[in-house]
C-alpha positions as MATLAB code, in Angstrom:
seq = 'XXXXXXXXXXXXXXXXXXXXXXXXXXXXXXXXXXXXXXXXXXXXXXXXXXXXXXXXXXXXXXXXXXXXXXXXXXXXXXXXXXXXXXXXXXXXXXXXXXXXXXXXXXXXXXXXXXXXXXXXXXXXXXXXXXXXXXXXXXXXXXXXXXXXXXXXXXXXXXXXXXXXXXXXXXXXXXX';
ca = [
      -8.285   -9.428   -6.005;
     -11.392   -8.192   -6.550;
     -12.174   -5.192   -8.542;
     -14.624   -2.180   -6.806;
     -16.496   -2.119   -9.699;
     -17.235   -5.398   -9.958;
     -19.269   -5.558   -6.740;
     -22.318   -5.948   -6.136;
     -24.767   -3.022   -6.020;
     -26.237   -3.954   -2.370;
     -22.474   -4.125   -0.948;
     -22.054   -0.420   -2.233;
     -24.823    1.069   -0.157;
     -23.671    3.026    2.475;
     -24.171    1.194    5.811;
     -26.328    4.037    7.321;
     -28.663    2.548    4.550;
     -28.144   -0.705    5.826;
     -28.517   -0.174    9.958;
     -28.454    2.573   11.726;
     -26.008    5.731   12.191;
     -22.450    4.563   13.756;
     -22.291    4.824   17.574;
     -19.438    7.196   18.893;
     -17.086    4.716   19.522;
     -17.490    4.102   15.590;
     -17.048    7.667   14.993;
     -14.195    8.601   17.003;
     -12.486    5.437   15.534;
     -13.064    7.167   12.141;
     -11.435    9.844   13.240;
      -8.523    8.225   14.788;
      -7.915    6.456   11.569;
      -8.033    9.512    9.422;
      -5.386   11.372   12.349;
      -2.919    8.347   12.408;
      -2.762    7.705    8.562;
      -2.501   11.284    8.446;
       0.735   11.498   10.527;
       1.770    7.878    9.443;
       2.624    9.501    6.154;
       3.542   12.698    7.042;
       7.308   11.937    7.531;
       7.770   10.177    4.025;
       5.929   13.151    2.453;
       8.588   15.205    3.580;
      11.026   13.219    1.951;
       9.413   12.120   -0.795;
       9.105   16.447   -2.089;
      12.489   16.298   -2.119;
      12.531   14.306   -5.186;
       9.215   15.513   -6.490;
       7.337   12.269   -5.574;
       3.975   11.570   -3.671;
       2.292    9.045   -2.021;
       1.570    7.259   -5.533;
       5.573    6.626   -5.723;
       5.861    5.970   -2.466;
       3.338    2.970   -2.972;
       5.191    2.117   -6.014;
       8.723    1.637   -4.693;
       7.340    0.183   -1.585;
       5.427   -2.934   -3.701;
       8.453   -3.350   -5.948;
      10.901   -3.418   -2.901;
       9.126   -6.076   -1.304;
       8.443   -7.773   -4.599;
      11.505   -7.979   -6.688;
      10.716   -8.650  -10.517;
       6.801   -7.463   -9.616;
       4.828   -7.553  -13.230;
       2.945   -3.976  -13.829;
      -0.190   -6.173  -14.172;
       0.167   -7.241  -10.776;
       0.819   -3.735   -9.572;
      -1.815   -2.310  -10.987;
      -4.088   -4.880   -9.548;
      -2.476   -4.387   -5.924;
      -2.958   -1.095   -6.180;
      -6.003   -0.769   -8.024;
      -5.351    1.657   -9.843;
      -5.928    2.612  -14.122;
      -3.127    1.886  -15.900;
      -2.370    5.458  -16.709;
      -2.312    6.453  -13.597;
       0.856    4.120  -13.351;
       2.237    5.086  -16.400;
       2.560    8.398  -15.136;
       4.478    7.205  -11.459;
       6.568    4.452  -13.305;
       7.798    6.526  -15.830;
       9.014    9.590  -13.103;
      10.610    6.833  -11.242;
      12.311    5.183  -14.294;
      13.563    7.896  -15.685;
      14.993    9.373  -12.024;
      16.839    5.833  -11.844;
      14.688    4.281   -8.789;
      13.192    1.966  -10.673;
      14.038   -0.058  -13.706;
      11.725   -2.094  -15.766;
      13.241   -5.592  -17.014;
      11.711   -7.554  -20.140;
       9.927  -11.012  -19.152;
      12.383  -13.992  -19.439;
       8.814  -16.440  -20.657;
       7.125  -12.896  -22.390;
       9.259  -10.211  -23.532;
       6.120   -8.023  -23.308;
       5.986   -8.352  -19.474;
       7.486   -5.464  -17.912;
       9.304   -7.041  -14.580;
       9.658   -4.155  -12.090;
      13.084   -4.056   -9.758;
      14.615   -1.276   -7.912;
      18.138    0.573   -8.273;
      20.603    1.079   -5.690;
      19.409    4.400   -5.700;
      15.253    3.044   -5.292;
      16.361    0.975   -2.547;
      17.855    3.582   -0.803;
      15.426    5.775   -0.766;
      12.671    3.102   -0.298;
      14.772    2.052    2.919;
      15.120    5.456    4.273;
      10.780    5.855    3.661;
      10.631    2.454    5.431;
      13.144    3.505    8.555;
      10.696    6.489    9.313;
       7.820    4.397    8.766;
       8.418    1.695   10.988;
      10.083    4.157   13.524;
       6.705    6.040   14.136;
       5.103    2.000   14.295;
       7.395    0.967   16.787;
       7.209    4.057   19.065;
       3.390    3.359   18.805;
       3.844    0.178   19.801;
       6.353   -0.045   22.791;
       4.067    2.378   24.813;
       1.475   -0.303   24.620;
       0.884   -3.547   26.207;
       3.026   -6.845   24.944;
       0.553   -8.481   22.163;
      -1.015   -5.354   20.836;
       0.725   -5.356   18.060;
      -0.888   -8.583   16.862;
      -4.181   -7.193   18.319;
      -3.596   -3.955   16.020;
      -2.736   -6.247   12.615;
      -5.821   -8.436   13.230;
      -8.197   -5.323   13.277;
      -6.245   -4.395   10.306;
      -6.943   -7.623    8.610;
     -10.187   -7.535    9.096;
     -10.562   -3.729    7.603;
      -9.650   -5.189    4.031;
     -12.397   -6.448    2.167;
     -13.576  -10.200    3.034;
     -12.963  -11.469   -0.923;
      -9.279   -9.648   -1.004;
      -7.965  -10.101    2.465;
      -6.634  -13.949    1.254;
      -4.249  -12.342   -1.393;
      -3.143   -9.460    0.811;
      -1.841  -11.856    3.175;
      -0.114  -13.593    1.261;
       1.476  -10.522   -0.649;
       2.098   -9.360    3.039;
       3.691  -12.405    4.137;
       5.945  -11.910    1.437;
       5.461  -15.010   -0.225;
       5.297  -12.247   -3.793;
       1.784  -13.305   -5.974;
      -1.296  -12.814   -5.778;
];
């Protein structure tokens, strides 16, 4: 994946820069976003305080659940975040058992990332809220909007990503 610093200077500038302001529809879309993510994560906050976690373990456990034996280097590039900033997550959720970090059979300096029982519990019960709140969404809408919805979605990620997030999201595991 590409790397936000790496871009170039022109695709940083904000789009106002570029054309002019965003319409309404543009805005209240915006807005909708920020509303939905908002409640989208609300319920696995809640359960994620009860073990001290936030949203940067939640994104953790969720990668390594669908990614069994997931290096750290590949984390930190799904993610994009530094390195310490996963130091930090991975080491709460090694040390609280969720997670455990398995030597490389080829390197023994890879770090191969698989959850517990008690990770993929807790990953399961994040995912069961998750989806629940998707699938209400969903069933009060027409049949095909669902694909409508992850083709807008698609086309959110950046253009020079959006190849390895589908296949990471089609669960075929690299990137």
């Amino acid at each position: 994946m590409t790397d936000v610093l790496s871009s170039r200077p022109e695709d940083m500038d904000p789009p106002s820069e570029r054309r002019g302001p965003p319409d309404e529809a543009t805005l209240e879309l915006i807005e909708l976003l920020f509303f939905a993510y908002r409640d989208f994560v609300a319920d696995a906050d809640a359960l994620l305080v009860r073990y001290g976690f936030g949203r940067a373990h939640h994104r953790v456990l969720h990668f390594v659940s669908r990614n069994p034996g997931l290096k750290v280097a590949d984390l930190l590039t799904i993610l994009k975040i530094t390195k310490q900033s996963l130091g930090r997550v991975l080491r709460d959720l090694v040390e609280q058992e969720f997670i455990e970090a398995r030597e490389g059979q080829e390197d023994r300096r890879q770090r191969l990332l698989c959850l517990t029982p008690k990770g993929t519990a807790l990953t399961r019960d994040l995912t069961r809220l998750q989806a629940r709140r998707i699938s209400g969404a969903l069933a009060s809408m027409d049949t095909g909007t669902g694909q409508t919805v992850a083709a807008f979605l698609t086309a959110m990620i950046d253009a020079d990503a959006r190849e390895d997030v589908m296949q990471l999201v089609s669960g075929s595991g690299g990137l």
